[in-house]
Each structure stands twice: as structure tokens, then as C-alpha cells.
C-alpha positions in Angstrom: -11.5 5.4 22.4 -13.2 2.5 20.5 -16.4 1.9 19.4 -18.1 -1.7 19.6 -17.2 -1.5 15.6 -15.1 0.0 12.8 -15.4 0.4 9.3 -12.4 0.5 6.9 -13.1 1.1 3.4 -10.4 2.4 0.6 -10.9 5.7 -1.2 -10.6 4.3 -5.0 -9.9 6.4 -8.5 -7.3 8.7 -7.2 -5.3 10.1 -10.3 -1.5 9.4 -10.6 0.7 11.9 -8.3 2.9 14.7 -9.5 5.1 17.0 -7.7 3.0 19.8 -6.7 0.0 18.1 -6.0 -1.8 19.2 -3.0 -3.2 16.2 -1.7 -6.1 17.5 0.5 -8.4 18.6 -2.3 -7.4 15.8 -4.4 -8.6 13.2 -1.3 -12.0 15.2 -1.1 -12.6 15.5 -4.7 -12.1 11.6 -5.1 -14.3 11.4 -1.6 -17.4 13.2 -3.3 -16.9 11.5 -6.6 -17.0 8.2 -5.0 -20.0 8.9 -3.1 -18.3 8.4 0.5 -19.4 10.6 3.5 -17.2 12.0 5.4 -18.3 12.4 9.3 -16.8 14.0 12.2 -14.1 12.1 13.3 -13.0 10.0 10.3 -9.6 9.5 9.8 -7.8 9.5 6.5 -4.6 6.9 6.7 -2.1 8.3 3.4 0.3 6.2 1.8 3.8 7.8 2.3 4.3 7.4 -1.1 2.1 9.9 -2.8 2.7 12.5 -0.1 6.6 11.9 -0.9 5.7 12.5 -4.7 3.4 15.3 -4.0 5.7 17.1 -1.5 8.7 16.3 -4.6 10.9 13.9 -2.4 11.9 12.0 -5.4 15.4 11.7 -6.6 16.9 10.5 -10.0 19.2 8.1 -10.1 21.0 9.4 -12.7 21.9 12.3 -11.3 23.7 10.8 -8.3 27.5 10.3 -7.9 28.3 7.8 -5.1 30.6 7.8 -3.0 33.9 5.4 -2.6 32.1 4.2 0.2 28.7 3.5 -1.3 30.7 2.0 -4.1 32.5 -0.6 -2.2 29.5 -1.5 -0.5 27.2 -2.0 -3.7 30.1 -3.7 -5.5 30.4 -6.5 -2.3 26.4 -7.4 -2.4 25.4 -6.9 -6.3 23.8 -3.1 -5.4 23.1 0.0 -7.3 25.9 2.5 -5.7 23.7 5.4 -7.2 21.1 3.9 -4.7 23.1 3.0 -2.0 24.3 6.6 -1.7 20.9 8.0 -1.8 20.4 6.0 1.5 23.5 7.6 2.9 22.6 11.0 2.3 19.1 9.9 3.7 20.8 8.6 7.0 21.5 10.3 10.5 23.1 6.9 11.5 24.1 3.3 10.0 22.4 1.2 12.6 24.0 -2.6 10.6 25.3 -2.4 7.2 26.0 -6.3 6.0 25.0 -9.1 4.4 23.1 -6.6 1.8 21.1 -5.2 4.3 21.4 -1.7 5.3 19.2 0.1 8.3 19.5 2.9 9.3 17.9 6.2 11.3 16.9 8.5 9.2 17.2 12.6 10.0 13.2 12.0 11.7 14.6 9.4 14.0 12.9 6.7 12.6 14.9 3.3 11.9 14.1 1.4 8.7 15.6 -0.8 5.8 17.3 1.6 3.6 16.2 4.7 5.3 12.8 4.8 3.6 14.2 5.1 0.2 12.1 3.2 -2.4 12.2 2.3 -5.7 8.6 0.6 -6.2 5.7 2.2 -7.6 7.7 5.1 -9.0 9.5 6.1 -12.3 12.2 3.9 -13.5 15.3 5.6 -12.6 13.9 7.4 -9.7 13.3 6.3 -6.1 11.4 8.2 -3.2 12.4 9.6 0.2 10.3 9.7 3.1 8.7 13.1 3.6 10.8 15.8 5.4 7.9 16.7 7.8 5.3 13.9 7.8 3.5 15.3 10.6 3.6 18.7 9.2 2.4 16.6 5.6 0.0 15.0 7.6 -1.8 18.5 9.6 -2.0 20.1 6.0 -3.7 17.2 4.3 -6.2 17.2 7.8 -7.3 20.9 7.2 -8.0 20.7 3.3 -10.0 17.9 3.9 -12.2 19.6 7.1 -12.5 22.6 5.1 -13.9 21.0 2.2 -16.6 18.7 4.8 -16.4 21.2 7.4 -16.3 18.0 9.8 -12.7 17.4 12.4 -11.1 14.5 11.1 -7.6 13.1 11.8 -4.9 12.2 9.1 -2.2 9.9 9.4 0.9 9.1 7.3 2.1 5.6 7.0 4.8 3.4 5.7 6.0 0.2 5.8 8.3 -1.1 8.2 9.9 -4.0 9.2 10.3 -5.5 12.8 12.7 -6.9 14.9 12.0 -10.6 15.6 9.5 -10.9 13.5 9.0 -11.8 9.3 7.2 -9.5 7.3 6.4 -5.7 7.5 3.5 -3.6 8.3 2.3 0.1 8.1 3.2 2.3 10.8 2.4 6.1 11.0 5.2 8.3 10.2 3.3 11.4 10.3 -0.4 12.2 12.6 -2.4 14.9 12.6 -5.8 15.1 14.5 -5.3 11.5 15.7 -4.2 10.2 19.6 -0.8 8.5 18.5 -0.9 7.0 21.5 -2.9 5.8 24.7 -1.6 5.8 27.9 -3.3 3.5 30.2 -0.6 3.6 33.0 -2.8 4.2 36.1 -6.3 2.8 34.9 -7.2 -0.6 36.2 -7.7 -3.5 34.4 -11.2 -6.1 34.4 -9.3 -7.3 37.8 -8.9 -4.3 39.5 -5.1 -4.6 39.7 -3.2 -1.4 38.5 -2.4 -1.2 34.9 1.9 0.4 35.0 3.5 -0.1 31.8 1.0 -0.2 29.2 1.1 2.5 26.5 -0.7 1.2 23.1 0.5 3.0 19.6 -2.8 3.9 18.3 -1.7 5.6 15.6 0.5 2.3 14.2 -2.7 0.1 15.2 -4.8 1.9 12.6 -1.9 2.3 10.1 -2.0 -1.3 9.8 -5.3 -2.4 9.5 -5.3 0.4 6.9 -2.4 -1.7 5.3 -4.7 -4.6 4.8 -6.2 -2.2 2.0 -3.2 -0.7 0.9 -0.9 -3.4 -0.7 1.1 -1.8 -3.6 -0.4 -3.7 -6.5 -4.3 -2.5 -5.3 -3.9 1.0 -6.2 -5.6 2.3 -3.1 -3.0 5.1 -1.3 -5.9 6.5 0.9 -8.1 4.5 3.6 -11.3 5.9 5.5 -11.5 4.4 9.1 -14.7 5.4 10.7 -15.9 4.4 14.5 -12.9 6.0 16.0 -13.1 8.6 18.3 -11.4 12.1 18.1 -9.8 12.3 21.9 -9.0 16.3 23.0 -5.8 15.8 22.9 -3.5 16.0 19.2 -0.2 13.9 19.3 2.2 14.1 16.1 4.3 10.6 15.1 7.5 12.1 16.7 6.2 10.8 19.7 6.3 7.0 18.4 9.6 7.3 18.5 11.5 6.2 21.5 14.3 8.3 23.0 18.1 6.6 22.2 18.2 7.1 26.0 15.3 4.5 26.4 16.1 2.2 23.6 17.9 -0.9 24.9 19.2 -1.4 20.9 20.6 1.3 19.7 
């Protein structure tokens, strides 16, 4: 799956995001301008942001009424109700609702802080949701961009997340197309010969976070080039990342 070496380089001097931007073209028009080759098997690793802005998954504060609920919340921890509701509406299930945090699983599956909705880096008075299809956002980005190079490449959709028992957050990928979300290595052997049973690495999350090394939000770079990765045959989407409630010792 690896090569001996990677490259990671940011795709610089994209132009502000509006709803209705196709994001394909406007990745492969920045790509030429820049100079950067694109070769088969490159992946492209988008900030969920600009896809959310693109796609129009914005919402304006101001036009949101909250909810007794989401008042009495917001009033207890010094909160925006207007916000707090957004994250309601945004949320399949409250996973833990105190001490002024609030996770929860979104309609995806996926549980975050605030159910992806984020105020940085956007309008004041508006906040972004998550994508309602990243993996479809992510399949549609992927074919603009190989029609333009004529070159397979893989596109993934990231975030940031938190973690349980750990400080800080990284990218994961909400949405992958082209891209082996993940490799199973359950039946392989490892360097000793014994039998490898349980391990299944998230591929997909590993590159969405070296990508997040590039991708801080004050550099200004939502796209990231990853070269030295090899297409497999087989296409996984990011709905497999998730683990099943069935599975999940804490839900």
C-alpha cells in the first residue's frame, strides 16, 4: 500500500468559497496555475469546510428560533441558543450534554463536539454543517479532477475531531472516494510469522491527518496533494469508518 516515501504538499491560492461552487474545477484550475502535476494515483485530501460552503450547508444564525430546550441549555453554560439549536437539529442522538460540552451523532453516524457545526472561518452570523453526503461530495470532486488530468486519483473529505482519552483533535475523513478507507490485515503474518487477527488500520484517517499538518485554519490551505500512495482495486466510502452501535462498547 505504501511506498518507501510520500510527499505532502498544500495546493495554495484557492479563491474564497461560495455556495455553488463546484469544487473539482476550481482544485484543477489552482493545480495548473500552481505548477503541480498531478499523477495517477494522487490523492486530493478537502477541508470539510469549503465543500460545506460549496455544497450551501451554511446556516444564519439569525434566522433560527431555539428551542425551550436549547434555551435552558445555553442560558446554564453562557451559549448562543441560536447555536445550540442548530446542533440539535444537526443531531440523530445527544451522546453527553454538560458541563458546556455537547457531543453528539450526527444523521451520518459520526460522533463529534457539536455535531460538526462550526462557527470559524465563516461569516459572522453564520456557522457551517457538515456535508449531507461527504462521500458522495467526495466521488464528484474525484471525477472533475481525473477528467481535467485524465489520471485516477482518490479524494477524501476531512474534519476535525476529537478523541476519547486523548487532548487535542485531528483530521479524520468524513467522506472517500477512490481511496482504501481501510486495510485489513487480519490473516497476513507479521515479521514473526505469527498470525496477524485483529488488526484493521484506518487509512483513510491516517492520511487525513498528516494532511492536517498542512491544513491548520489560519494557513489558508483547504486542499493537500499526497503522492506515493497506491490506488488499491478496491473503492471504500467513509461510512465504513464508522463502527456499528452493535460493536461500540460506548454508545
Amino acid at each position: 500500500m505504501l511506498n518507501p516515501e510520500i510527499a505532502i504538499q498544500g495546493v495554495a491560492g484557492l479563491p474564497e468559497v461560495d455556495p455553488g461552487t463546484r469544487l473539482g474545477p476550481l482544485i484543477s484550475e489552482a493545480l495548473k496555475r500552481e505548477s503541480l502535476e498531478v499523477e495517477a494515483n494522487n490523492i486530493f485530501v478537502v477541508a470539510q469546510k469549503i465543500v460545506s460552503k460549496a455544497e450551501g450547508d451554511m446556516v444564519r444564525l439569525a434566522a433560527v428560533v431555539p428551542s425551550i430546550r436549547a434555551e435552558s441549555w445555553a442560558r446554564s453554560w453562557d451559549k448562543d441558543p441560536r447555536l445550540v439549536e442548530v446542533v440539535l437539529r444537526q443531531s440523530r442522538r445527544i451522546v453527553r450534554m454538560e458541563r458546556g460540552v455537547l457531543i453528539a451523532e450526527t444523521h451520518h453516524g459520526f460522533v463529534c463536539a457539536n455535531a460538526g457545526v462550526d462557527a470559524s472561518n465563516t461569516p459572522e452570523g453564520s456557522v457551517t454543517l457538515l456535508p449531507q453526503d461527504p462521500d458522495l461530495s467526495a466521488e464528484e470532486i474525484r471525477l472533475d479532477i481525473e477528467k481535467a488530468f485524465e489520471v485516477p486519483v482518490g479524494v477524501i473529505v476531512t474534519d476535525t475531531f476529537g478523541r476519547p482519552w486523548r487532548e487535542g483533535l485531528v483530521n479524520v475523513a468524513l467522506g472517500v472516494s477512490g481511496v482504501c478507507a481501510r486495510v485489513d490485515y487480519r490473516g497476513e503474518r507479521d515479521s514473526f510469522g505469527k498470525p496477524i487477527r485483529l488488526t484493521v488500520m484506518a487509512l483513510a484517517d491516517e492520511l487525513a491527518a498528516a494532511a492536517g499538518l498542512l491544513m491548520a485554519k489560519t494557513n489558508r490551505i483547504p486542499v493537500v496533494q499526497i503522492r506515493g500512495i497506491r490506488r488499491p482495486s478496491e473503492d471504500q466510502n467513509a461510512q465504513g469508518l464508522v463502527r456499528p452501535a452493535e460493536q461500540d462498547l460506548f454508545r
